[in-house]
C-alpha positions as CSV (number, residue, x, y, z in Angstrom):
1,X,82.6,119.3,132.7
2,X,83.5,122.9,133.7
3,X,85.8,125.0,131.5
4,X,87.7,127.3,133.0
5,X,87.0,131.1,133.3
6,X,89.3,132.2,130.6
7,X,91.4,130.3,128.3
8,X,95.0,129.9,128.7
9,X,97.0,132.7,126.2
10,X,99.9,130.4,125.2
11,X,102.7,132.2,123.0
12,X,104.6,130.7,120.2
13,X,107.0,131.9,117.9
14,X,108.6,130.1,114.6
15,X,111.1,130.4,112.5
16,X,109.9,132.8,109.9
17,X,107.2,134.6,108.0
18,X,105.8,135.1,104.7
19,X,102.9,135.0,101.9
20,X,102.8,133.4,99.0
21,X,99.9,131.7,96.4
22,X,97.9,128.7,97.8
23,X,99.0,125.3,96.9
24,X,97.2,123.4,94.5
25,X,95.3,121.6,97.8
26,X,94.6,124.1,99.2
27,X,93.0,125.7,96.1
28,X,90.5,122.9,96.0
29,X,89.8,123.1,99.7
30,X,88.9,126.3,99.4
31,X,86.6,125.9,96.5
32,X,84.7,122.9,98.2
33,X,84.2,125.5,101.6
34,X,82.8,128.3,99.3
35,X,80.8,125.4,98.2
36,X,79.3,124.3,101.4
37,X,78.7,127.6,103.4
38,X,77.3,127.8,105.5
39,X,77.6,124.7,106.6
40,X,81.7,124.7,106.1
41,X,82.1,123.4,109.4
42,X,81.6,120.0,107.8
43,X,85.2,119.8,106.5
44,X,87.1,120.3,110.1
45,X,89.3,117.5,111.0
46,X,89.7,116.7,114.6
47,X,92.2,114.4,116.9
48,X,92.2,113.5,120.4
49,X,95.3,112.6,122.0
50,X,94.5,110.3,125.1
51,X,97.5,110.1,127.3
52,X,96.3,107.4,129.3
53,X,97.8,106.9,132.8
54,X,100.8,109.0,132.1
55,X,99.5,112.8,132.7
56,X,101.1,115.7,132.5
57,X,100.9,119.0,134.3
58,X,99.0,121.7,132.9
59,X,102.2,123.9,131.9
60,X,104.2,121.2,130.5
61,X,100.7,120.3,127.8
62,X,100.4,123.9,126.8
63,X,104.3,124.2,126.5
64,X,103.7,121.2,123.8
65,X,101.0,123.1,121.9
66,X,103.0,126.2,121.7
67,X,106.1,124.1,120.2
68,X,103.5,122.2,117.9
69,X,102.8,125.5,116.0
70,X,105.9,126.8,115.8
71,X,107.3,123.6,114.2
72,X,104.4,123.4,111.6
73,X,104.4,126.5,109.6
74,X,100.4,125.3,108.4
75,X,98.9,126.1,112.1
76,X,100.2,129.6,112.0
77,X,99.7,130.4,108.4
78,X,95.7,132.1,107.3
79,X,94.1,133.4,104.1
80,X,95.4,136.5,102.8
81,X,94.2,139.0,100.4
82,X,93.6,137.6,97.1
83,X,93.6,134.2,98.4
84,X,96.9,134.4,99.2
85,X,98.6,132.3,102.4
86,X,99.9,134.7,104.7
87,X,102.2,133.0,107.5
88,X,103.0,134.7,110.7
89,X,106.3,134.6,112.4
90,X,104.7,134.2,116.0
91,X,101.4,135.0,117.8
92,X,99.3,134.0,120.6
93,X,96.7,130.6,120.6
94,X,93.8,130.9,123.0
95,X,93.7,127.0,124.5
96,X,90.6,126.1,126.7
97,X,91.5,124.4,129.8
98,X,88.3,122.0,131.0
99,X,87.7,119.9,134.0
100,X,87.5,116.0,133.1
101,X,85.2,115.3,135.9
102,X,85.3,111.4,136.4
103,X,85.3,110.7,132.7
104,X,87.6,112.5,131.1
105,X,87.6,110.6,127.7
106,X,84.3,111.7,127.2
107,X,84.7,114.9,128.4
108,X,87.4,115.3,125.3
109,X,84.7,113.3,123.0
110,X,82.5,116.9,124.5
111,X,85.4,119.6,123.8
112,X,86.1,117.6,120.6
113,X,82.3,117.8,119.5
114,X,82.2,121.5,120.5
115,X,85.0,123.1,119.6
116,X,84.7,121.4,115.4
117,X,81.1,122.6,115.8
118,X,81.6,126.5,114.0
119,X,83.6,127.3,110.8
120,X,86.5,129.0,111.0
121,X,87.1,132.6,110.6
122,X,89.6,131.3,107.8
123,X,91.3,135.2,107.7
124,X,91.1,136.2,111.1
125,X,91.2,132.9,113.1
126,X,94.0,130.7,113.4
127,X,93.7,127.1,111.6
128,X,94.0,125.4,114.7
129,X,91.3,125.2,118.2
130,X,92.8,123.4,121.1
131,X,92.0,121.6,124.6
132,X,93.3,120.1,127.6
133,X,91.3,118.1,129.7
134,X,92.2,117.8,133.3
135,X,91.9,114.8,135.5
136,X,91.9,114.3,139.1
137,X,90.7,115.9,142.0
138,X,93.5,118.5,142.0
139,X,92.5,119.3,138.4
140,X,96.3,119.8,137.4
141,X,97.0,116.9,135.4
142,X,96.4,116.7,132.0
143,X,94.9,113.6,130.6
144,X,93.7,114.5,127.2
145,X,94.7,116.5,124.8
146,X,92.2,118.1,121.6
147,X,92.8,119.3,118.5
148,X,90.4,120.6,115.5
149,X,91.6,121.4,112.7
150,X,91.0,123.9,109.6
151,X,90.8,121.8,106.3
152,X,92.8,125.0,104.7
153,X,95.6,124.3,106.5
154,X,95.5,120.1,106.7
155,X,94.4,117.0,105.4
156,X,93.5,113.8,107.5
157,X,97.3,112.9,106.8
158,X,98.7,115.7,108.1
159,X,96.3,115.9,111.1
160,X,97.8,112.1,112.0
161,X,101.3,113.8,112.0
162,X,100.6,116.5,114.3
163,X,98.1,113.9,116.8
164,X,102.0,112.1,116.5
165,X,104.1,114.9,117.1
166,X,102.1,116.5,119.8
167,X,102.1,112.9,122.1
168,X,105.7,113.4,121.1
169,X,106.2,117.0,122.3
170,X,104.5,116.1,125.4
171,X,106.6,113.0,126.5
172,X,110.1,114.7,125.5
173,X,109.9,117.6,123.8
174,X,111.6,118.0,120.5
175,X,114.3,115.9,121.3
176,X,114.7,113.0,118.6
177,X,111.8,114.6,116.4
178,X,113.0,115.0,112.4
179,X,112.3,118.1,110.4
180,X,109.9,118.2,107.9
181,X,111.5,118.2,104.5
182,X,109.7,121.1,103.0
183,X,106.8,123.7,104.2
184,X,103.7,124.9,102.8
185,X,104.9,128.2,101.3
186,X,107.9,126.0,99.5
187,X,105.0,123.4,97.8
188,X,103.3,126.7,96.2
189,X,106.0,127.5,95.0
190,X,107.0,124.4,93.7
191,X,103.7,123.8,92.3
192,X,103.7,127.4,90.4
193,X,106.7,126.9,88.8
194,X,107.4,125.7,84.5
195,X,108.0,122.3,86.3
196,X,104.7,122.2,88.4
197,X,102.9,123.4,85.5
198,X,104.0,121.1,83.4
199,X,103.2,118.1,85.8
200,X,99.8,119.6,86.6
201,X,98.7,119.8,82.7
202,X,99.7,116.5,82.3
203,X,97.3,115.3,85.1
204,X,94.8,117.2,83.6
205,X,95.0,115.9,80.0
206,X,94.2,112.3,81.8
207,X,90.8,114.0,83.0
208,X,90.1,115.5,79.4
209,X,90.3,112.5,77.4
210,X,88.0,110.7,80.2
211,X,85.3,114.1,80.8
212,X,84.9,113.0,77.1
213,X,83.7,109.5,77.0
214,X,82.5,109.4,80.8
215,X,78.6,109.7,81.2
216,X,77.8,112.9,82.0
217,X,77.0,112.3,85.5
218,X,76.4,109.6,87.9
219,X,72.9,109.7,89.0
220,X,71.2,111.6,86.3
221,X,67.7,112.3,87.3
222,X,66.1,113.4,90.6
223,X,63.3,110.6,91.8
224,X,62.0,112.1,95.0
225,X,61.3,115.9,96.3
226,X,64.3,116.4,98.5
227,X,64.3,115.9,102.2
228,X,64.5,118.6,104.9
229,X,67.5,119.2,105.1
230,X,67.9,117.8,101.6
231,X,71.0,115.7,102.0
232,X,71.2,112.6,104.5
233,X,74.2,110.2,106.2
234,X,73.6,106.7,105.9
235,X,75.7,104.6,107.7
236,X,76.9,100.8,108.0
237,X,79.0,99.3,110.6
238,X,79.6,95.5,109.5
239,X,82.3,93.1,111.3
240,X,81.9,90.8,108.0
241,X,82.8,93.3,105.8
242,X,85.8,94.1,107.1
243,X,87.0,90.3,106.5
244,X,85.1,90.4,103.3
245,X,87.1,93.4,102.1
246,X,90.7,91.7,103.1
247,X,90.1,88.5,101.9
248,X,88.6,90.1,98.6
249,X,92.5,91.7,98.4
250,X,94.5,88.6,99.4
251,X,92.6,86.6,96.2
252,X,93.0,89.3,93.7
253,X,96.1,91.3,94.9
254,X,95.3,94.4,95.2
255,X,94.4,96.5,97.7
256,X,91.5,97.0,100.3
257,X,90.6,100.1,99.2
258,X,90.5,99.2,95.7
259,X,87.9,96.8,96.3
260,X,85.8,98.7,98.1
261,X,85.8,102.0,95.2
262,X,85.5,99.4,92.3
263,X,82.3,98.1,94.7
264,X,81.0,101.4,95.0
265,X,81.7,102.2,91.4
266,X,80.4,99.4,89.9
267,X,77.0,100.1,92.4
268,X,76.6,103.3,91.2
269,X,76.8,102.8,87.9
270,X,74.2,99.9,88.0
271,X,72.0,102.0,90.5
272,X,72.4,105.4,87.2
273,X,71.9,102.2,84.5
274,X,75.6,102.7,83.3
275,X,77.8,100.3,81.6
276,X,80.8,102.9,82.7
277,X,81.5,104.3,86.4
278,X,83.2,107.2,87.1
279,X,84.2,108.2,90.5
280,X,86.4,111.1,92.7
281,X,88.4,109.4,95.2
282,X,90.2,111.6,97.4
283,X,93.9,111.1,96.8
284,X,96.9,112.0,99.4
285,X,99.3,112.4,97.0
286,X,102.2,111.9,99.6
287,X,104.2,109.6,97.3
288,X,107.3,111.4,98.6
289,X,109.5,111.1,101.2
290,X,109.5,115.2,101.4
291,X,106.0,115.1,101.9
292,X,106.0,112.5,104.6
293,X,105.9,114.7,107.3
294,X,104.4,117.9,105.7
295,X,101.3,119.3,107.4
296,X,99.6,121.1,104.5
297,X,96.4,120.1,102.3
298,X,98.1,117.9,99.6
299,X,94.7,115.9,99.0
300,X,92.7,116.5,96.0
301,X,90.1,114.6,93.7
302,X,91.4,111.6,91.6
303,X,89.3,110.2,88.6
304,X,88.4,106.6,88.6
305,X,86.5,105.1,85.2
306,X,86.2,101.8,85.0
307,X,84.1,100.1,82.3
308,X,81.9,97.4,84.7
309,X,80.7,95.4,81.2
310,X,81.8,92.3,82.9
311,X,80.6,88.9,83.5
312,X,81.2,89.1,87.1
313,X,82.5,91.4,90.0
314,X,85.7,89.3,90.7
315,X,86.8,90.0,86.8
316,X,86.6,93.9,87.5
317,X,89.2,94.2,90.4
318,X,92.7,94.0,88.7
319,X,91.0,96.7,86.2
320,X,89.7,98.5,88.8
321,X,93.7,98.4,90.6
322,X,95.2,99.9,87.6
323,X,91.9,102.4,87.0
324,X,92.5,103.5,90.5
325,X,96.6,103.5,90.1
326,X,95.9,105.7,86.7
327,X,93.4,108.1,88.5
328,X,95.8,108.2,91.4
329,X,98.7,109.6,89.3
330,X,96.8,112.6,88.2
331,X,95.4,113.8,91.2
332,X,97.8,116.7,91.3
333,X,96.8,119.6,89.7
334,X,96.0,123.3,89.7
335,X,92.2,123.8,90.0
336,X,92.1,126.9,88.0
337,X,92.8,124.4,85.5
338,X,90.6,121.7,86.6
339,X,87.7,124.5,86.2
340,X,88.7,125.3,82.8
341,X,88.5,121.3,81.8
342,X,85.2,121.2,83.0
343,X,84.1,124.0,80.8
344,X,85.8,122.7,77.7
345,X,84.4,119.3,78.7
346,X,80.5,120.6,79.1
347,X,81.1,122.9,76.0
348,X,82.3,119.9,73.5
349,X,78.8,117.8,75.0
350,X,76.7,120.4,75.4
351,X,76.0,118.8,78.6
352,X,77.7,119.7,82.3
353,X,79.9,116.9,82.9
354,X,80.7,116.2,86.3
355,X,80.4,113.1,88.6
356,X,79.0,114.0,91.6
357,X,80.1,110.8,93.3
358,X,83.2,110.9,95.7
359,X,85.1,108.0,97.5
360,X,86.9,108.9,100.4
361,X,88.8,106.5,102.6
362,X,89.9,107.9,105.4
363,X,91.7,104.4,106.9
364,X,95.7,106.1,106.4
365,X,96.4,102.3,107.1
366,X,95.4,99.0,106.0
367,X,97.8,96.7,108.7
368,X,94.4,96.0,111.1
369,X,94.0,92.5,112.2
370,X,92.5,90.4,109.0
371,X,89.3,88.6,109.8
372,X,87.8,85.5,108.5
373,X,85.5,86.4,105.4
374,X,82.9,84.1,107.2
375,X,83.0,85.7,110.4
376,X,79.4,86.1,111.3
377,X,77.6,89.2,110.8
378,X,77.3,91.7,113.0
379,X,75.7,94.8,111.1
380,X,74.1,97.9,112.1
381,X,72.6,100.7,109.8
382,X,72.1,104.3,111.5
383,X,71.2,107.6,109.9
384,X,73.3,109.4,112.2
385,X,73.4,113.2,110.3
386,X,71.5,115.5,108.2
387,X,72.9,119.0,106.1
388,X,71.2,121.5,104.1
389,X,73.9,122.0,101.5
390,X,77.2,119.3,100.0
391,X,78.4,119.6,96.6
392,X,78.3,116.5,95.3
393,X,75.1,114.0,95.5
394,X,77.0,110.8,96.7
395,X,80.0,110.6,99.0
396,X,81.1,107.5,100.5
397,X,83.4,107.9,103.8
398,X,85.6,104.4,104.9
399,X,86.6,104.3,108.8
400,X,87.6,101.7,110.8
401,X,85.6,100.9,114.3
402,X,88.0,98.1,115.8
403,X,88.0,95.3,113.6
404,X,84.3,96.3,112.1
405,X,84.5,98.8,109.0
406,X,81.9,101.7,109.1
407,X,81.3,103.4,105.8
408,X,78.8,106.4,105.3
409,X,77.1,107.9,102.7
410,X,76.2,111.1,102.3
411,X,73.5,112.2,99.6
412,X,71.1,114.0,98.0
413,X,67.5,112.8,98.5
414,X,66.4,114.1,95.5
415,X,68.8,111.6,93.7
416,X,69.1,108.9,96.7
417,X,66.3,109.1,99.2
418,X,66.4,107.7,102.5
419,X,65.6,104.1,101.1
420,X,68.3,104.5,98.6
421,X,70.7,105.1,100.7
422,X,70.6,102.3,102.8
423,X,69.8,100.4,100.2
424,X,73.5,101.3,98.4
425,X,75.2,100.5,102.0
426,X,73.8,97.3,102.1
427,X,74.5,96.1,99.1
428,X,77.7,96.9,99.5
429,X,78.2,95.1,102.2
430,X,76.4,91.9,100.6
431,X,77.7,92.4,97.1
432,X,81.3,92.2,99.1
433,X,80.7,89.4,101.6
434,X,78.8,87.2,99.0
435,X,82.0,87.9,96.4
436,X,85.0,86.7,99.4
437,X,83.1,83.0,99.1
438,X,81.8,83.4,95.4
439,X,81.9,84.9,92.2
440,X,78.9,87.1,92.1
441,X,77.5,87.5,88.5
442,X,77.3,91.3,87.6
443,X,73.9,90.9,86.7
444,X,73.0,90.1,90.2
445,X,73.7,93.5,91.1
446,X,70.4,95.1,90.3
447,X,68.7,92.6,92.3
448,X,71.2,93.6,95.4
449,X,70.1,96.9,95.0
């Protein structure tokens, strides 16, 4: 893979500038980067769009990158003074131009790894890095297209929209494509005003009166001297607990991913000798059709409590749906806040009170071919990554691979050593597996573990 001297300079121009506050989502972004630097690179998002046999020339790709950022007001929009957002009415994007070679797929797989490698320069870069890959002896056909993507300006839903629109700039341009409904700067603004207040206290009463009766945190005391680099990525990629996980929702209707955070819930909170979980899913909040198409970070943290004093795990997943549903609705809220709970919460215990568990999955669909729950197993266990620094000290990441689901977990081995680690993904996967053909006793949890 050769890149070319000197990246293509591709202009674009939108509609119009402007600053204004950060939204609510992009608030807490920003808080978890300032959190994690300097290893901030952790939270870039990053699509490849594969073309397959239907290239393009290299002129007609870039002319789809430039009309990509001057349709999404997020990809031309940076961090301001005062953490403000400060769009920009046009500009220039700098877009690598590399030789596929005879494997151009993982030549994009190389850019993709590369280029989401570095933190942004959040004030003087702009939130988006992009790639063509060529194919062919000739070298002017595009085969692959790369996007990475600053968490500030995106979440993983909005990073779906633009993978979609960009296959669709290519192929036609923007003919037939619909207009987002609203833009960044018009959320903030939404979110700042009497209304948004009012909305966002109300979410935040929901975490007061649950910071009060919560335990204080998750895993409470450190059992190991931390690893170097003190926080490790376990991960699982099971066939069976993919079927487990569907079937599991087809008995008890509710939904896949409910299943999996009341798992994951109820684990921790046996693993932290807990009779009550609480956990932060990440939460879209795009439960409107003007925030369908937005490209903007609406995602913040939900709370999920769920008592787990039950005789078995079956009898904890309709409370876990509406738990989850109830945590769901007030994950919309200014973090100023948020921060502000969390001191009037650790003040009235006399105790910090704060998680430190998160639940992200990061599958923006659930219509994947259902498998048998007794499909045989097919499981491997990796650590695939290690970090020096993550604010939190267990995060659990849901992806699909095919028709096998692959969850990680993140940790710190202070809390969670190696051991530990695995030891939470497999049970996981048993606890789920075991449950699709039985009703496994809650007490049989500890010994899962």
């Amino acid at each position: 893979m050769t890149e070319l001297l000197a990246p293509a300079r591709v202009p674009f121009a939108g509609e119009r500038s402007g600053t204004g506050p950060l939204t609510w989502g992009q608030r807490a972004i920003w808080h978890a980067i300032g959190r994690t630097v300097p290893n901030d690179h952790y939270f870039n998002l990053d699509r490849i769009v594969d073309l397959g046999a239907r290239t393009v020339p290299v002129d007609t790709a870039l002319a789809a990158l430039a009309a990509l950022v001057a349709r999404h007001e997020a990809l031309r929009t940076r961090l301001g003074a005062a953490t403000r957002q400060v769009l920009a009415a046009d500009g220039v994007l700098d877009v690598h131009v590399f030789d596929g070679g005879a494997d151009p797929a993982a030549a994009a797989a190389r850019v993709r790894d590369l280029l989401a490698g570095t933190a942004f320069d959040y004030r003087a870069e702009w939130p988006v890095r992009a790639a063509v890959v060529t194919t062919g002896a000739s070298g002017a056909d595009v085969s692959h297209l790369v996007l990475v993507l600053c968490h500030l300006a995106t979440d993983g839903h909005g990073a779906e929209v633009l993978a979609r629109d960009l296959r669709l700039l290519v192929r036609r341009g923007t003919r037939g494509l619909r207009d987002p409904e609203t833009t960044p700067l018009d959320l903030a603004e939404e979110q700042h005003s009497p209304e948004g207040h009012r909305r966002g206290a109300t979410a935040l009463a929901y975490w007061a009166e649950q910071f009060a009766r919560i335990p204080p945190t998750m895993f409470v005391t450190p059992v190991a001297p931390p690893q170097t680099p003190r926080y490790w990525t376990g991960r699982i990629v099971s066939t069976a607990l993919g079927g487990a996980v569907d079937a599991l929702a087809a008995q008890h209707g509710v939904s896949g991913s409910t299943v999996l955070l009341t798992a994951a819930g109820a684990l921790a909170a046996v693993a932290g000798g807990h009779s009550t979980t609480a956990v932060m899913p990440i939460v879209g909040n795009r439960f409107t059709t003007a925030h369908r198409d937005l490209v903007s970070t609406l995602s913040q943290d939900g709370l999920f409590v769920l008592d787990v004093d039950r005789p078995t795990f079956g009898a904890l997943l309709r409370p876990g749906w509406q738990a989850a549903l109830r945590g769901y609705r007030a994950a919309a809220y200014d973090p100023a806040g948020w921060d502000a709970m969390l001191a009037s919460a650790a003040a009235a215990r006399g105790v910090e009170v704060h998680p430190y568990t998160c639940f992200n999955d990061m599958r923006l669909v659930e219509g994947r071919p259902t498998q048998a729950a007794t499909e045989p197993r097919d499981t491997r266990f990796d650590f695939p990554a290690t970090q020096d620094r993550v604010a939190c000290r267990y995060c659990l990441h849901i992806t699909n691979d095919g028709p096998a689901l692959v969850v990680t977990l993140t940790a710190d081995t202070a809390y969670l050593p190696p051991g530990a680690i695995e030891g939470q993904l497999r049970a996981l996967e048993e606890l789920l597996v075991r449950a699709a053909g039985e009703d496994v006793p809650m007490t049989a949890l500890t010994g899962l573990l």
